[in-house]
C-alpha positions as CSV (number, residue, x, y, z in Angstrom):
1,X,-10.9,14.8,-1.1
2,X,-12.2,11.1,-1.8
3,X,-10.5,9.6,-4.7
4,X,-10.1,6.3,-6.3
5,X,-6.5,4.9,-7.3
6,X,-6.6,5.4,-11.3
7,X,-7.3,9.1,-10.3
8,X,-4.1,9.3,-7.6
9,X,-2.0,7.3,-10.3
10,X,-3.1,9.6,-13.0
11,X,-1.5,12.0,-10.6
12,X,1.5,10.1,-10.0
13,X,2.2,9.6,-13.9
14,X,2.0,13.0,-14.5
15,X,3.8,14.6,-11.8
16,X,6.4,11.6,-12.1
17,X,6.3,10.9,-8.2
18,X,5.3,7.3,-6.5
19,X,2.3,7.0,-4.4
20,X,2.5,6.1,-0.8
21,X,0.1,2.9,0.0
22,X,-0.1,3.5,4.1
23,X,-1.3,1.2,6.0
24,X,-3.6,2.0,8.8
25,X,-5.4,0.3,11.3
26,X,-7.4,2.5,14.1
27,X,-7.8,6.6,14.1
28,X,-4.4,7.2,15.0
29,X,-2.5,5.8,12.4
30,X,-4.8,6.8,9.4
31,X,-5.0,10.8,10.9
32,X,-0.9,10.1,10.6
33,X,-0.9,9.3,7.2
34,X,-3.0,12.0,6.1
35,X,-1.3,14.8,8.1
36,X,1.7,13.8,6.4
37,X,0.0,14.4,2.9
38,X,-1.4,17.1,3.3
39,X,1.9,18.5,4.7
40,X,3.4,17.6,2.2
41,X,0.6,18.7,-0.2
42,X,0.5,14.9,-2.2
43,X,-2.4,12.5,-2.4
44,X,-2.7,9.6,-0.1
45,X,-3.8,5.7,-0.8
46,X,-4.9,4.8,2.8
47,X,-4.9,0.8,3.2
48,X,-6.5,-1.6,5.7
49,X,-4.4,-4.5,5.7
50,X,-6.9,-7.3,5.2
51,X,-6.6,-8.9,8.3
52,X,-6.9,-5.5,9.8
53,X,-10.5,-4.7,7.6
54,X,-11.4,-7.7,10.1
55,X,-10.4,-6.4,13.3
56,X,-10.8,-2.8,13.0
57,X,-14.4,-3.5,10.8
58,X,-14.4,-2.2,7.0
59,X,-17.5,-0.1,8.3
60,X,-15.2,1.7,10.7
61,X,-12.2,1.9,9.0
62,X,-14.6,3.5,6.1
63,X,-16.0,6.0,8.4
64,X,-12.6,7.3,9.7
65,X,-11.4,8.0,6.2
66,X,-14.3,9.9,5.4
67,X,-14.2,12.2,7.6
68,X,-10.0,12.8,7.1
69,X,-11.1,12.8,3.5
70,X,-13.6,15.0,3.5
71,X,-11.1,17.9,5.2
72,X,-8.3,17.1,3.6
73,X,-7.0,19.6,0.5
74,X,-5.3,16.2,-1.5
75,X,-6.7,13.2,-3.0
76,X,-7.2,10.4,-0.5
77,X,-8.3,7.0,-1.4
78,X,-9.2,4.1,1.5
79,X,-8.3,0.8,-0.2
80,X,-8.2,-3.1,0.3
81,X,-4.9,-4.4,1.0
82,X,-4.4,-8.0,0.0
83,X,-7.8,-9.3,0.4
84,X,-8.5,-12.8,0.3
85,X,-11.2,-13.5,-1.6
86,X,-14.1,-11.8,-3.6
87,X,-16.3,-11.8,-0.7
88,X,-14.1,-9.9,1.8
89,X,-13.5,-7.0,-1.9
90,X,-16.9,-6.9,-2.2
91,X,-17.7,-6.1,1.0
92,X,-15.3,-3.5,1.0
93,X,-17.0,-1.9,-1.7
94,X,-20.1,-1.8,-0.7
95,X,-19.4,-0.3,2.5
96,X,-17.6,2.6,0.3
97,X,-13.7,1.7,0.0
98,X,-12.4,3.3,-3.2
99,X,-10.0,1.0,-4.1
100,X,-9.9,-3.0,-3.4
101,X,-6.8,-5.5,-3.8
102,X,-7.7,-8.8,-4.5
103,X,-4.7,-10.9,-4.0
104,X,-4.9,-14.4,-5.5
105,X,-1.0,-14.8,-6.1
106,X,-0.7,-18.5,-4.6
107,X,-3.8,-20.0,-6.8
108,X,-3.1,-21.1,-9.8
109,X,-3.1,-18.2,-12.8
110,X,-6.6,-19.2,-14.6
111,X,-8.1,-18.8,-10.5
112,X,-6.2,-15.9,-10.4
113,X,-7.7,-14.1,-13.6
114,X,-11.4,-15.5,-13.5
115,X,-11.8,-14.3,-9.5
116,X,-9.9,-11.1,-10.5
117,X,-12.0,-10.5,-13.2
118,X,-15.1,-10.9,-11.2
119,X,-13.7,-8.3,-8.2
120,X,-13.0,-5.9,-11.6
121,X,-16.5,-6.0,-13.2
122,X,-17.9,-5.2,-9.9
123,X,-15.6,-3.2,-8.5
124,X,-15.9,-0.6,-12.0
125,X,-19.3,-1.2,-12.2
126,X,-19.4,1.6,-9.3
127,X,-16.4,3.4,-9.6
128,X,-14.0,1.3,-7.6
129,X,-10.1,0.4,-8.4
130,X,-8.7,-2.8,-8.4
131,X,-5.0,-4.1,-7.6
132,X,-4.1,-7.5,-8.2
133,X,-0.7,-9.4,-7.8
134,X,1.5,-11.8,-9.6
135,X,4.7,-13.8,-8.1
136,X,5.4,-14.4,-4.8
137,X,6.3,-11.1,-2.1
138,X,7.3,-13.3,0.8
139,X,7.7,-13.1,4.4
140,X,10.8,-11.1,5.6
141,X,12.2,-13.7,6.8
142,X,13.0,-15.7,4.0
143,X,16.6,-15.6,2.5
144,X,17.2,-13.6,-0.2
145,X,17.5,-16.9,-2.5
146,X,13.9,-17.8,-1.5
147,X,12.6,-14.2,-1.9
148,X,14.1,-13.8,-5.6
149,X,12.2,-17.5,-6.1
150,X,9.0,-15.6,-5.9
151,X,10.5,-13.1,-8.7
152,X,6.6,-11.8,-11.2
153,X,7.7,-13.4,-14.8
154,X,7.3,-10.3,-17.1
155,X,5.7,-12.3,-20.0
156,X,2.7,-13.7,-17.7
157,X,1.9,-9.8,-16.2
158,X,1.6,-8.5,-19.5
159,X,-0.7,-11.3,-20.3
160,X,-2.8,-10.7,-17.0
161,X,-3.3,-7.2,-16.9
162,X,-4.5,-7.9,-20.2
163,X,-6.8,-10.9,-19.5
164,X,-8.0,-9.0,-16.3
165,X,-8.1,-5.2,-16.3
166,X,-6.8,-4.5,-13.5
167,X,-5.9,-0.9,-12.8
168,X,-2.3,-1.6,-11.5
169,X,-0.8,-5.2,-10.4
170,X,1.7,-5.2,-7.6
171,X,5.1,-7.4,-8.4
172,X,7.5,-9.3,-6.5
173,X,11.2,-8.2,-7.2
174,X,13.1,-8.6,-4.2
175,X,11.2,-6.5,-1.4
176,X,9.2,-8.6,1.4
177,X,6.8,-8.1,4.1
178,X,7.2,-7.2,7.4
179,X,11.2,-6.8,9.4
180,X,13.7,-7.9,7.3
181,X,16.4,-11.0,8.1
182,X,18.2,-9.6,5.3
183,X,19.2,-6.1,3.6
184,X,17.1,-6.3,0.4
185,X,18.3,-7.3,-2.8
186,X,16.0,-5.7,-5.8
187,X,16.1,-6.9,-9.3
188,X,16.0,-3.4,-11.0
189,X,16.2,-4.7,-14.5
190,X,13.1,-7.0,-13.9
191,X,11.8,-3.9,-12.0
192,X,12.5,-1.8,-15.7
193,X,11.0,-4.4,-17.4
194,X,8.0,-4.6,-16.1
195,X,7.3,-1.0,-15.7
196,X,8.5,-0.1,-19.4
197,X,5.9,-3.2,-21.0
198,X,3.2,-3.6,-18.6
199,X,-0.1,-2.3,-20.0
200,X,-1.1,-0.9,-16.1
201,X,0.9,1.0,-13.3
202,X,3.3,-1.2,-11.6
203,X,3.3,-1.5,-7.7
204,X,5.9,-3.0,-5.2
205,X,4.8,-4.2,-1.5
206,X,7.5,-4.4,1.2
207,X,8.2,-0.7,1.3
208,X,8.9,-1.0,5.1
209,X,13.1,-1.6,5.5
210,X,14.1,-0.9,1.8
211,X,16.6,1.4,2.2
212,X,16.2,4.5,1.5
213,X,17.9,4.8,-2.2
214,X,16.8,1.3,-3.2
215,X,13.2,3.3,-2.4
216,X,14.5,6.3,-4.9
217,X,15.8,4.0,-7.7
218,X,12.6,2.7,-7.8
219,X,10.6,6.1,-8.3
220,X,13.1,6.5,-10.7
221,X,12.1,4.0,-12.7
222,X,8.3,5.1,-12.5
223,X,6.5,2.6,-9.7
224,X,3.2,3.9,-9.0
225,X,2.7,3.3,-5.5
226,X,4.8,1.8,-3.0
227,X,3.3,0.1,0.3
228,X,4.5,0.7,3.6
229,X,2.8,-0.6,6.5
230,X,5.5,-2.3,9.0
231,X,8.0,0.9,9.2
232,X,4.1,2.6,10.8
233,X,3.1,-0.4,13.3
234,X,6.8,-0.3,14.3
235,X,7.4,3.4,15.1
236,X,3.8,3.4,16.8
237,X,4.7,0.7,19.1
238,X,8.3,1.8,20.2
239,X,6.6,5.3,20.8
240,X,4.1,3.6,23.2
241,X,6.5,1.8,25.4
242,X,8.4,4.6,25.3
243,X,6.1,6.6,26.5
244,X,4.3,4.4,29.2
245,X,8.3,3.2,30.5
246,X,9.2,6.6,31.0
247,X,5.6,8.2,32.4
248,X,4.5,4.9,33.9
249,X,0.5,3.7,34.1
250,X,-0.6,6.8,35.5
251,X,-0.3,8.4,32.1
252,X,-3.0,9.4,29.8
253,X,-4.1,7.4,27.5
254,X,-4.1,10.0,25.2
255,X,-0.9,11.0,25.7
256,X,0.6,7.4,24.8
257,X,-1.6,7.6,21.6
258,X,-0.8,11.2,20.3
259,X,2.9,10.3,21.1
260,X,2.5,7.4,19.0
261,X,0.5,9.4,16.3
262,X,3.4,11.9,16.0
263,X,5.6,8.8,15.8
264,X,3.9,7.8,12.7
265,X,3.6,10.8,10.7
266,X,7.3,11.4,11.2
267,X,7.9,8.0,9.3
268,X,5.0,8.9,6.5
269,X,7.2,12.3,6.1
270,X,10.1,10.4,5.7
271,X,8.6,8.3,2.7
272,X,6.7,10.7,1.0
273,X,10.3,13.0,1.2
274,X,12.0,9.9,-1.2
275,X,8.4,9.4,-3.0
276,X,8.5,12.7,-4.3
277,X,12.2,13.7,-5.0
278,X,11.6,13.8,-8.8
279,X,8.0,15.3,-8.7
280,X,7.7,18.5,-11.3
């Protein structure tokens, strides 16, 4: 079924679970993601990462998802992930994406709120969710001193979801994008804080690596959604060399990309296992 995010996080809220935010980039991952889902009977936020939307083409990407969808029993939405600039959200949504992020994190916070604001009045103008982000989710890589650097200051999020409207803001508390350098540390105090007096649903990025019950605390807590993309482009990789080392290049090609397919809903099982352990 095609949703938007308020409606999946309306869900969330109520059944006290956390939304998985998957990222997919071709046919393959995106019918992973949604297997998993409807397996596990949850609703989906399907992402194109947004130098993915580019590659793949927000057209395509929008086409896939209806079709999974369309058969699908649960509430999936196809959203924006960190786009770049209101021209790249609004394309999006005019090709029929039901959520859009528009991440202006790095500009300066007046930027951030007038662009966000103008992504918002469209993007509700037709039905359309909006994510935002404040602070600074870093790279991996970093150490964990220069990962807490980018920590979201509690007092300015309350004052941009209110300035803006967004329907939920994603937050930098210790997670990070992409392989980690590092185990994770996560500031679950500032993680409380800005879930108990935040006037929208509270997301964190760098789901991929967390361990498993940092990832529980934190549905614990009440996080809305949690984004996972590199855990996915990881286990669909190693499950295509795998496949082509031990069969060689006289396989299929369709048997290298089901194998990796498989690959990926195992991981999305995993998540949406921990995602939902408190659901009622």
């Amino acid at each position: 079924m095609i949703s938007n995010y308020s409606d999946i996080l309306k869900y969330a809220k109520e059944h006290k679970i956390t939304i998985g935010a998957f990222n997919s980039f071709n046919m393959e991952t995106l019918q992973a993601v949604v297997s998993a889902a409807e397996k596990k009977q949850v609703p989906l936020i399907v992402q194109t990462y947004h130098a993915h939307a580019e590659y793949a083409g927000a057209e395509y990407m929008r086409a896939i998802y209806g079709v999974a969808a369309e058969h699908a029993s649960v509430k999936i939405a196809l959203g924006l992930d960190h786009g770049q600039s209101f021209a790249q959200a609004e394309k999006c949504i005019n090709v029929g994406y039901t959520g859009v992020m528009i991440d202006l994190a790095s500009e300066d916070y007046d930027v951030n709120v007038k662009e966000t604001k103008r992504v918002v009045e469209l993007a509700h103008s037709k039905g359309i969710s909006v994510e935002a982000e404040l602070g600074v989710i870093a790279d991996a890589d970093r150490s964990l001193e220069e990962i807490a650097a980018g920590y979201t200051d509690p007092e300015v999020a309350r004052r941009f979801a209110r300035d803006t409207g967004v329907d939920c803001l994603a937050v930098s508390v210790g997670t990070a994008h992409g392989n980690y350098a590092h185990t994770p540390k996560i500031n679950f105090d500032l993680l409380k804080e800005l879930v108990d007096t935040v006037s929208c649903p509270i997301v964190v990025h760098g789901g991929s690596g967390t361990p498993d019950e940092d990832v529980e605390e934190m549905v614990r807590l009440g996080i809305a959604k949690l984004n996972v993309g590199t855990d996915f482009f990881n286990a669909y990789k190693k499950a295509m060399f795998d496949m082509m080392n031990e069969k060689g290049l006289g396989v299929e090609a369709t048997d290298v990309m089901a194998a990796a397919r498989k690959a990926v809903e195992e991981v999305a099982l995993h998540k949406l296992d921990i995602l939902t352990r408190f659901r009622v």
